[in-house]
C-alpha positions as CSV (number, residue, x, y, z in Angstrom):
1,X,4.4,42.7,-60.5
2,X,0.8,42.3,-58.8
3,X,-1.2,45.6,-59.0
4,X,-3.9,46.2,-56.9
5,X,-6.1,45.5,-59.5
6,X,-4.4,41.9,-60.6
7,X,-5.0,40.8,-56.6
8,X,-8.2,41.8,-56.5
9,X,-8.7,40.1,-60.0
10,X,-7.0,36.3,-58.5
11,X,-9.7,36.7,-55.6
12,X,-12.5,37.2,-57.8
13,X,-11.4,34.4,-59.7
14,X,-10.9,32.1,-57.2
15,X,-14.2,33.0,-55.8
16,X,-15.9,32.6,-59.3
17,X,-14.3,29.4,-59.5
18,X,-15.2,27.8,-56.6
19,X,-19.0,28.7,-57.5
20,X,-18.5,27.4,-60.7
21,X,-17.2,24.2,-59.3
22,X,-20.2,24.2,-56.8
23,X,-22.8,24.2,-59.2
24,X,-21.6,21.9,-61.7
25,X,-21.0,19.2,-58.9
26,X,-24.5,19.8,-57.8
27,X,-25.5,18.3,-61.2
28,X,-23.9,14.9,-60.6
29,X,-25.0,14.7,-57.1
30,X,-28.4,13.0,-55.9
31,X,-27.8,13.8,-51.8
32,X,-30.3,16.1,-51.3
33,X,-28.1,17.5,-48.4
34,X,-25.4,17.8,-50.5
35,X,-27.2,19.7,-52.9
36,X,-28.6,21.6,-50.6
37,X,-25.0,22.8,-49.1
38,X,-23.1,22.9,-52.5
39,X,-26.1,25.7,-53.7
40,X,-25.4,27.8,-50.3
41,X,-21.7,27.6,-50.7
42,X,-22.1,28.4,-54.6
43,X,-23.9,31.5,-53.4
44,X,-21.4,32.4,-50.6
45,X,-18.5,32.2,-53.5
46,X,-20.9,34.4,-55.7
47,X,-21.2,36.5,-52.7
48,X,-17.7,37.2,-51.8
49,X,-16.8,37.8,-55.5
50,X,-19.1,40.4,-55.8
51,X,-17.6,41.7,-52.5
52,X,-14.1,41.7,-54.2
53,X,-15.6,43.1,-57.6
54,X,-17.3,45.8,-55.6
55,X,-13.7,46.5,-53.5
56,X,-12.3,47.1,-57.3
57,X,-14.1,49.5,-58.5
58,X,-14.0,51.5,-55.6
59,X,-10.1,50.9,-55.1
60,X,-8.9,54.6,-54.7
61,X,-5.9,55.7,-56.9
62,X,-2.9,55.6,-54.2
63,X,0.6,57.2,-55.1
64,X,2.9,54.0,-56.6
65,X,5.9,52.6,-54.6
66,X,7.6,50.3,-57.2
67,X,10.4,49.0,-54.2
68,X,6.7,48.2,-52.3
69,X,5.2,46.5,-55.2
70,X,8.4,44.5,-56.0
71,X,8.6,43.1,-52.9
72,X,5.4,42.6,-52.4
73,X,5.2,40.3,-55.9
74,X,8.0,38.4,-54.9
75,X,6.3,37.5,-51.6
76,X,3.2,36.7,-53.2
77,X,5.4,34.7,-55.9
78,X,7.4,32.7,-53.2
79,X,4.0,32.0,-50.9
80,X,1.8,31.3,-53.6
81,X,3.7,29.5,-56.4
82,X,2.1,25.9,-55.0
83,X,-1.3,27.1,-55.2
84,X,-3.7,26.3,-57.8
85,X,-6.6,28.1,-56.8
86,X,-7.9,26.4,-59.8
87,X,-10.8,23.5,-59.7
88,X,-9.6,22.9,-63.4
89,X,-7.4,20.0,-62.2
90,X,-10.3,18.2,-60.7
91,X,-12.4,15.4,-63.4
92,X,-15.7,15.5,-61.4
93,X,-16.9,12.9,-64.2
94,X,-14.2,10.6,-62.5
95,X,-15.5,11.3,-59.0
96,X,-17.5,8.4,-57.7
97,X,-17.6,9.1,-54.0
98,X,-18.8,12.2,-52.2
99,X,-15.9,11.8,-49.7
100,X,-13.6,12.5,-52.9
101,X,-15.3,15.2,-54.0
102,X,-15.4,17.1,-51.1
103,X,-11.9,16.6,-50.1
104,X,-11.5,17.9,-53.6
105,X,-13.9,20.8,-52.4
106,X,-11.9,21.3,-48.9
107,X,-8.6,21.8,-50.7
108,X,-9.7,24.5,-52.9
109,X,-11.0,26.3,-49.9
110,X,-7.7,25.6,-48.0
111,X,-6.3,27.8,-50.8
112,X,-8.5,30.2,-51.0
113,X,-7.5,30.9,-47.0
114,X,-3.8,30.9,-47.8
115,X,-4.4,33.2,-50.6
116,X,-6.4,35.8,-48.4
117,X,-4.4,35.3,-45.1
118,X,-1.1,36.1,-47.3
119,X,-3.1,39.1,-48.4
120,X,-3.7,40.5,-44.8
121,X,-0.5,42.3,-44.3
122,X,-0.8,44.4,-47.7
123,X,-4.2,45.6,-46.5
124,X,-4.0,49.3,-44.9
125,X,-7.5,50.0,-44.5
126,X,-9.2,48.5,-41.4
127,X,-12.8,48.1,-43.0
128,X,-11.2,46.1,-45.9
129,X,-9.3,44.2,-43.4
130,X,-12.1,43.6,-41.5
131,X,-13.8,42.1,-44.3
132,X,-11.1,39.5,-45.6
133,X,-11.3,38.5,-42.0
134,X,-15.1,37.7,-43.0
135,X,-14.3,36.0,-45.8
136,X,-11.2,33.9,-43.7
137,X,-13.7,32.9,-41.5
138,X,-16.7,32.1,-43.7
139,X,-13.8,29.7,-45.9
140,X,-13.1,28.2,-42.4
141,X,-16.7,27.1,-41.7
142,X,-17.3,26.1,-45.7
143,X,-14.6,23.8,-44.7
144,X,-16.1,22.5,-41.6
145,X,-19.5,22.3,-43.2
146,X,-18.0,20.0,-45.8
147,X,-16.2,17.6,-43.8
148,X,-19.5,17.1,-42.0
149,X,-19.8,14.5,-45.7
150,X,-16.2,13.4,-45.4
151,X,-17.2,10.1,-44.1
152,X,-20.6,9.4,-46.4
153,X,-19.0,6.9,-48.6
154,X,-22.5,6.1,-50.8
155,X,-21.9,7.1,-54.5
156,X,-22.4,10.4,-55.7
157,X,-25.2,9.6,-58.1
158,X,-27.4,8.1,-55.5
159,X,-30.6,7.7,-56.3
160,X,-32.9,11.5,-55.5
161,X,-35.7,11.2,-53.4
């Protein structure tokens, strides 16, 4: 079963990975541009985990329903069984071109969406709510911002300037 806690603790994960990932790419990476956008979204990922962190530890103690949470980890089970989350599969050191990488980049924000739209019908509280729908929508526009690269086919270690 997924507590609370253990959903919160996937989205910070994910969030933490995807930062992670950001920032070591920016390393192999001599596109300026690139750079420049892989740094902002590092520090959106860094900014929604903090988000979810700060959700945790305010998470109010609520009276258990174990039919409720049963369910509710078999949905999440059935939905999310394909779904990495997880840049751990990706060799960046056997990335060459930046349209790899960043469709590497695009699918790990795909799943970060699926992940918090599937959350979206356990959420009660409207502020919450409010807030994944942020976060939905800031994913959507990492997604759109990366593709802007899709088609830059020069190497990744281009030369800085």
């Amino acid at each position: 079963m997924f507590s609370s806690t253990e959903v919160l603790d996937m989205a910070i994960r994910i969030e933490k990975n995807g930062e992670k990932a950001y920032r070591d790419a920016i390393k192999m990476i001599g596109n300026q541009n690139l750079v420049t956008l892989l740094m902002w979204m590092a520090d959106e990922e860094l900014k929604h985990a903090e988000w979810f962190s700060d959700l945790k530890e305010n998470l109010e103690v609520r009276s258990r329903n174990p039919f409720l949470e049963e369910m509710s980890t078999q949905l999440f089970n059935d939905l999310l069984s394909e779904q990495s989350f997880s840049l751990k599969e990706a060799d960046f050191t056997a990335i060459a071109r930046i349209n790899t990488l960043i469709s590497v980049f695009i699918e790990f924000e795909k799943d970060s969406i699926i992940f918090y739209e599937t959350l979206q019908p356990f959420i009660e509280e409207k502020e919450t709510l409010e807030q994944i729908n942020i976060i939905i929508t800031e994913e959507h526009r990492h997604i759109k911002k990366l593709q802007e690269f899709i088609l830059n086919e020069e190497p990744l270690t281009a030369a800085m300037e």
